[in-house]
N, C-alpha and C positions, 0 to 999 in steps of 0.2 A: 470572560473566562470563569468566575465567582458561579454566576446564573447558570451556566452551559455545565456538563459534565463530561465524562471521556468518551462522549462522542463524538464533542469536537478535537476532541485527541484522536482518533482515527481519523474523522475525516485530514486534520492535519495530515496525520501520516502517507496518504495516498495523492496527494496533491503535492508533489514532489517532483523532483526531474526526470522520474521515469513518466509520473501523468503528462508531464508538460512535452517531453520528447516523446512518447508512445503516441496520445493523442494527435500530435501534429503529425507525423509520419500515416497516421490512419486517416487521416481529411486529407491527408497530399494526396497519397496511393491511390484510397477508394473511394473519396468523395465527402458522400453522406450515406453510402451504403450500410457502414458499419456501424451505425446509432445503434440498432438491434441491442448490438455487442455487450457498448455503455449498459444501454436498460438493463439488460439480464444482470450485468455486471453490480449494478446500485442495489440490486433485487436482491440477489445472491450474499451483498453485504449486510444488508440490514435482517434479512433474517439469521443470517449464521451471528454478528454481533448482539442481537435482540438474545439467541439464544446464551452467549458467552454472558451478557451480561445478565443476565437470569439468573447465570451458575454462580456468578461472584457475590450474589445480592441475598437468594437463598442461601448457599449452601454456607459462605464465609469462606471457598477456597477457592484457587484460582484453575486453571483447565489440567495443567501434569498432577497437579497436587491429588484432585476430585478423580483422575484416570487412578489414580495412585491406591488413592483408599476405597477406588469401588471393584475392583480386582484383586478376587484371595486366591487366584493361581499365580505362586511367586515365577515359575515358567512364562507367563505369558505376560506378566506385571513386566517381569525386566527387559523382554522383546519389545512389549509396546515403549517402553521409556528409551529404549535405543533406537529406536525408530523415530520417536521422537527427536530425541539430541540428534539423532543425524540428520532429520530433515531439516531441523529448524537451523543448524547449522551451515546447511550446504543453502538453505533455502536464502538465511540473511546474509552472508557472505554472499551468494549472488546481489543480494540489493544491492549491496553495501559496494561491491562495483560499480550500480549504475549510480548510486546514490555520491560517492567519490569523483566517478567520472563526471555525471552531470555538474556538481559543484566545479569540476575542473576545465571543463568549456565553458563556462560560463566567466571563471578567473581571467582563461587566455585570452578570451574575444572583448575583453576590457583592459587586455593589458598587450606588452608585447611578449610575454612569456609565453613558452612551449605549453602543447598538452603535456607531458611527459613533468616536468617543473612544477605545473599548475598542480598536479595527482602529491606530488609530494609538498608543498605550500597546504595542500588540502590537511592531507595526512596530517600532517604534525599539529596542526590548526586539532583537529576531531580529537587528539591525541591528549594536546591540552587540556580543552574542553571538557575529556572525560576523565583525565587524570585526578586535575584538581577539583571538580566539582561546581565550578563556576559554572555552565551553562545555562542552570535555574535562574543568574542573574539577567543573563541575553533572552532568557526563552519569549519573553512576551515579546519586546522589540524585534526579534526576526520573524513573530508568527505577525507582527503587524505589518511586517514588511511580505511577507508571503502572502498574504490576504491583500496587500496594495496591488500585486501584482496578477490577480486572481481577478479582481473587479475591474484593473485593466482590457482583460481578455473580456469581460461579458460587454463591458463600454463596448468594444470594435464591436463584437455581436450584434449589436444595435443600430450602431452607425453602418455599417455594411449592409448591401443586398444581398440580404439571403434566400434563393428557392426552397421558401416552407412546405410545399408542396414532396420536394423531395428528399428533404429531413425528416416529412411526417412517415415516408415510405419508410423511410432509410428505420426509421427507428420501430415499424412495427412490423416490417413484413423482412423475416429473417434471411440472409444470404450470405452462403461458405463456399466458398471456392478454394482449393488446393494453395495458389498465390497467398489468399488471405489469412487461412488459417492460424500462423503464427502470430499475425498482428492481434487475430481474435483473442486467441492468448494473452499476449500479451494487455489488451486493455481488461481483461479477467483480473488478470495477475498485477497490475499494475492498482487496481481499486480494491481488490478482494482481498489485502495483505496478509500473509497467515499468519504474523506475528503479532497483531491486531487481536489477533481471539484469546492471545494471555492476556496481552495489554488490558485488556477491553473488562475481563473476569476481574482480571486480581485490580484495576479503578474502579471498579464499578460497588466492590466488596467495600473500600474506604470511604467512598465517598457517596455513601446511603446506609453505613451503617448505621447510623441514630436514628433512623426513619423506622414507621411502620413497614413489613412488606411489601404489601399490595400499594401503598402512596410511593415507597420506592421503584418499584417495577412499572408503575404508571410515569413517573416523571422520566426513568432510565429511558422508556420504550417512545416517549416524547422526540429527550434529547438525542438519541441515536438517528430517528426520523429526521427531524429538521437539516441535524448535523452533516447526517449522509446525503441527504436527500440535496442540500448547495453546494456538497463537494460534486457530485452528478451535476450537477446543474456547470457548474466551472467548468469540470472536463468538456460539458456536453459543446462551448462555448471555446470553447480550446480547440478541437476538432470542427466546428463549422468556420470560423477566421482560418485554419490551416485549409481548409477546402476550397475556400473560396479566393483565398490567397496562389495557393499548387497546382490544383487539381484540375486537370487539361491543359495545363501549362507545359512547355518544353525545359520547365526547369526543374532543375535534381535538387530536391529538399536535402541541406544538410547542416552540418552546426554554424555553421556561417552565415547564412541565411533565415531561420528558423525566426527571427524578428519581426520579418518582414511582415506576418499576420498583424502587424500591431502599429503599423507604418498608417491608416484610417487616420489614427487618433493622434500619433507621440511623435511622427514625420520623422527627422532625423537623429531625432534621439531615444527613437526605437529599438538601436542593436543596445544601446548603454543599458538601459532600464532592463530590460529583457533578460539580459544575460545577468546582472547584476542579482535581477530575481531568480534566475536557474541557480547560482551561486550560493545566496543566502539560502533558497529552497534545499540543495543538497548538503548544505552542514547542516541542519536542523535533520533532514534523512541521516545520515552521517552519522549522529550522534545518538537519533533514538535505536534506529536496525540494533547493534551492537547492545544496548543496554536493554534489549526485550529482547536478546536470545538470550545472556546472562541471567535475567527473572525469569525463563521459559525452563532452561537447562537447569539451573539450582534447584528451581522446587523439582522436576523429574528426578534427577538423581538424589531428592530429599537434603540436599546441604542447606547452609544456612544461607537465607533470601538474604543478604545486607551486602549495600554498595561496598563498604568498607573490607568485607572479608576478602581475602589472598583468592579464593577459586570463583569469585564472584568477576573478580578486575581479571581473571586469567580467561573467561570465557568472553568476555570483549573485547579482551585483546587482542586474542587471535584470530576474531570475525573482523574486527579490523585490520589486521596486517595481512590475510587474504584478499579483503578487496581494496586493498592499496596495492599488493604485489601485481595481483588480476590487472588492477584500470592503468600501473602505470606500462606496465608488457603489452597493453593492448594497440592496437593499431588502428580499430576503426569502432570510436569510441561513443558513438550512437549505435550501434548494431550490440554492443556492449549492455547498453542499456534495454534495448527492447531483449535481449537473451536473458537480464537477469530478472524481467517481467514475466516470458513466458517459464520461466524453471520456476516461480510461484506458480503459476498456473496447473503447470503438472504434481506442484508436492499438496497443492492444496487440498483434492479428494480424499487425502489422507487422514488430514487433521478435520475436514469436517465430518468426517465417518465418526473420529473420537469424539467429538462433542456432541454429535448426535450421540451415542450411548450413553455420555454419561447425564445430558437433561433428560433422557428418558427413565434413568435410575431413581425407584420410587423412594430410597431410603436418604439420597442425597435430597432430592429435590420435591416430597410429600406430594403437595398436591395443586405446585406450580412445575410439576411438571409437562412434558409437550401436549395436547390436546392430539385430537384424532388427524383433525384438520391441520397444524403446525407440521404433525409429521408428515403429510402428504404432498405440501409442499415443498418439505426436506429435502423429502428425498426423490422431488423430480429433481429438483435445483441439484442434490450431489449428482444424480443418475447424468445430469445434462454436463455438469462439469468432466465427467467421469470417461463420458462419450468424446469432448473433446479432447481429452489429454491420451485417450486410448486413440484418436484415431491419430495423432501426431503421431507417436509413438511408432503405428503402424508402417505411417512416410518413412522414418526414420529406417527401419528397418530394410 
């Protein structure tokens, strides 16, 4: 953790019960069709996070802050920051459902407790944890324990026949179908986190301040790679074990079952470990969601960034007791989870639009700012996001 930077803090972030639940539903459903998805999705993260941490490393502010002071129309300064607060708001309160729920199936199927019991065991557990500020003491023991359960999945990968042949399709020759759609979303929105791109500014600005620039933004743009690049690599492994485990099978993937990818390696004590890791994975989600919309919302509405202050605890608390009211009302609490994956999916165009403006602003960001090439990239990757989330939108209607 010393060596690594807040890269491996995103990748953590997305390797959660929504990647572990999204992922397996997308190798049940559609095989290996949907690798594509993944790819775009690893791609889309590392350049939008490559970009965020650029902005924390030059500028020394984190993404509301830099929206903040590159905009001297107070008209359109306090629209863009309400747009913010509410996405980021409705955005992590969606996780923060699947992130509750996943930790809450994963409680029940090791215990004999309800979903319903499990959501509130969960809650108050997150509640704790954020209240008193202990979680820094757990933090490393649950991320080694989400990592045990990460390598588990690439072991079956291994051990298992895989047709590479049709993961090679699967991941370069692109296919959307109407059925598919939302799951595409969701593996977007389930890696691509948009809470990730403050995160990602306002770490990145700490932890390479004493550095020269350019050795900073060379090591950031390292660690971001590596980071991202074996959180993709897990998912990608998480979806081939659910495919080959589901997929032409006459069996209905559901939280009960969802083990079963991992039965190669760990036989019958596969549902234990499994679900024990959805559990540990989703209090660790649990407790970041909520405390990166509080650092997201404070610096927009310019209050003071400190865990300690009253409006600081007040914006995580109510991202928290939304998606505790949400997962315990809900009834069918994987569909829970891939919804609060695709509702990133659709807020995220939004926020990469801001970020894109503001590393293109010459005055924040001199002459590390975007090149000709960076933006070209940008802005297929927004243009491509932009297309999926409009044409859902479209269904919808």
């Amino acid at each position: 953790m010393r060596r690594f930077g807040p890269g491996m803090l995103v990748a953590a972030a997305f390797i959660g019960p929504g990647t572990v639940t999204t992922a397996s539903i997308a190798g049940a459903n559609f095989g290996f069709v949907l690798m594509w998805a993944l790819l775009l999705s690893i791609i889309v993260t590392f350049v939008l996070q490559e970009m965020s941490s650029r902005l924390g490393i030059v500028s020394g502010l984190g993404l509301s802050e830099a929206l903040r002071s590159s905009i001297n129309n107070h008209f359109l300064k306090a629209f863009l920051m309400i747009l913010i607060v509410s996405a980021l708001g409705i955005g992590n309160a969606a996780f923060e459902v699947g992130n509750i729920t996943g930790a809450a199936i994963g409680l029940s199927q090791i215990s004999s407790l309800s979903i319903s019991s499990s959501v509130l065991i969960v809650g108050i557990l997150v509640l704790i944890l954020l209240g008193t500020r202990i979680f820094k003491m757990l933090e490393q023991i649950l991320t080694v324990l989400v990592v045990i359960m990460s390598l588990l999945f690439l072991l079956t990968m291994i051990t298992i026949e895989i047709d590479y042949s049709k993961l090679l399709r699967g991941l370069f020759i692109p296919t959307v179908t109407a059925s598919s759609l939302l799951t595409i979303m969701a593996l977007i929105g389930t890696t691509v986190v948009p809470y990730n791109l403050f995160l990602h500014a306002d770490a990145s600005k700490r932890k390479w301040k004493d550095q020269e620039v350019t050795q900073a933004l060379n090591n950031s743009r390292a660690d971001t790679a590596i980071s991202i690049g074996l959180g993709g690599l897990i998912t990608l492994a998480i979806m081939s074990t659910s495919a080959v485990a589901f997929f032409g099978s006459s069996m209905e993937i559901s939280s009960e079952n969802l083990a079963r990818q991992l039965e190669p390696i760990l036989g019958s004590y596969s549902s234990y470990i499994f679900n024990f890791g959805l559990f540990v994975a989703g209090i660790t989600s649990a407790v970041t969601a909520p405390l990166a919309a509080s650092i997201a919302v404070t610096e927009a509405l310019g209050w003071k960034n400190d865990p300690s202050s009253f409006r600081f605890k007040l914006v995580w608390i109510i991202i928290l007791l939304i998606g505790l009211l949400f997962a315990y009302f809900g009834t069918k609490p994987l569909q829970a989870i891939l919804f609060a994956q695709a509702t990133n999916a659709l807020l995220l165009p939004f926020l990469a639009l801001f970020l894109f403006y503001v590393v293109n602003n010459s005055r924040l960001m001199g002459s590390h700012k975007n090149t000709i090439t960076i933006n070209m990239i940008a802005l297929i990757i927004i243009m491509a996001v932009v297309l999926l989330s409009s044409y859902k939108i479209f269904l919808l209607i």
